[in-house]
Legacy VTK file of the C-alpha trace (Angstrom):
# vtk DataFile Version 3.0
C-alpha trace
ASCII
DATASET POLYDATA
POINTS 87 float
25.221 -30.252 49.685
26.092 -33.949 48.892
29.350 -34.973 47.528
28.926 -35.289 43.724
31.647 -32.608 42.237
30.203 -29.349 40.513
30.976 -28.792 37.119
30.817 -25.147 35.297
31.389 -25.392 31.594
33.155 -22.565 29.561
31.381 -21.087 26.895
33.755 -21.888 23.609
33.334 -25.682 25.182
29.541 -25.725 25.035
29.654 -23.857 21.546
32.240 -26.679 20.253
29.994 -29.427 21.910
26.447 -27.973 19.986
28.476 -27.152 16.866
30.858 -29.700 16.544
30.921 -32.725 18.769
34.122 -34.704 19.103
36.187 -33.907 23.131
33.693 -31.162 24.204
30.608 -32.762 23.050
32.051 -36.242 24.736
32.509 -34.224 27.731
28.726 -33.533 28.056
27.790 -36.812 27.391
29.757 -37.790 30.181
27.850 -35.582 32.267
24.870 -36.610 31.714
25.770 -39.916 32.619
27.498 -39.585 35.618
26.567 -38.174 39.020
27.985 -34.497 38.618
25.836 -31.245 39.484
25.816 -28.984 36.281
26.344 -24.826 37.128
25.744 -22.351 35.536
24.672 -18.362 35.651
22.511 -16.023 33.742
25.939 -14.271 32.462
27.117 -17.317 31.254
23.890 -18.249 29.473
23.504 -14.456 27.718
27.258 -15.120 26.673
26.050 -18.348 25.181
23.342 -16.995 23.092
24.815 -14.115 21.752
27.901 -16.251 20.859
25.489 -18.677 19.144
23.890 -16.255 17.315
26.839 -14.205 15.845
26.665 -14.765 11.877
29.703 -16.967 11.725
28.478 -19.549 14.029
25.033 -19.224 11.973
26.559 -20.612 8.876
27.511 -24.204 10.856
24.469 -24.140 13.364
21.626 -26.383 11.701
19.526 -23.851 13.341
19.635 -19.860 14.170
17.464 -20.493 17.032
19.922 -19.492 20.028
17.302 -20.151 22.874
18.847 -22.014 25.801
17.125 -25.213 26.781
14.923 -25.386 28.965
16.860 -27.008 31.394
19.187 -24.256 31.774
16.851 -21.591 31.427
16.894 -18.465 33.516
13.766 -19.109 35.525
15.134 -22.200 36.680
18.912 -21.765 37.708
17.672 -17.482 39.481
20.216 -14.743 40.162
22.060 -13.220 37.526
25.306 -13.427 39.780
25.806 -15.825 41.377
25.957 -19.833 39.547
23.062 -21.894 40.343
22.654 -25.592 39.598
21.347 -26.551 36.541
18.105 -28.661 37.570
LINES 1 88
87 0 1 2 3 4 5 6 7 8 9 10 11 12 13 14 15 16 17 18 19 20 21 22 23 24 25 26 27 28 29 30 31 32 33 34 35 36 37 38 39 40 41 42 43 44 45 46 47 48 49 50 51 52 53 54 55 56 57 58 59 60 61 62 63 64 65 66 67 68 69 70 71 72 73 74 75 76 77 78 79 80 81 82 83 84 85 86
């Protein structure tokens, strides 16, 4: 495993980054520009989606399509319990 660090991302923070921008939203930005491995689970991503999809996050989301990208989809990070990297 190289040296880069290993970022997970809470929940509320990727919610406030889709939804709203401003620190969170900054905060992925900044990972995608740097050299940091993105982690993440299949718990974590079902959390996601059902957060996204409750009715009160409907009324700000410019969609009600919940579907995580592809990037972070379940085929490609595996097992359910343990975090995988993001690829």
């Amino acid at each position: 495993m190289s040296g880069l660090p290993r970022w997970v991302i809470d929940t509320n923070v990727l919610v406030s980054a889709f939804l709203w921008r401003g620190l969170p939203g900054r905060l992925l930005e900044r990972a995608g520009e740097c050299d940091v491995r993105l982690f993440t689970s299949q718990a974590l991503l079902n959390e996601l989606n059902a957060t996204l999809a409750k009715p009160k996050l409907a009324q700000v989301s410019p969609s009600t399509d919940t579907h995580a990208p592809r990037s972070a989809s379940s085929s490609t990070i595996g097992s359910r319990r343990s975090p995988r990297e993001v690829t």
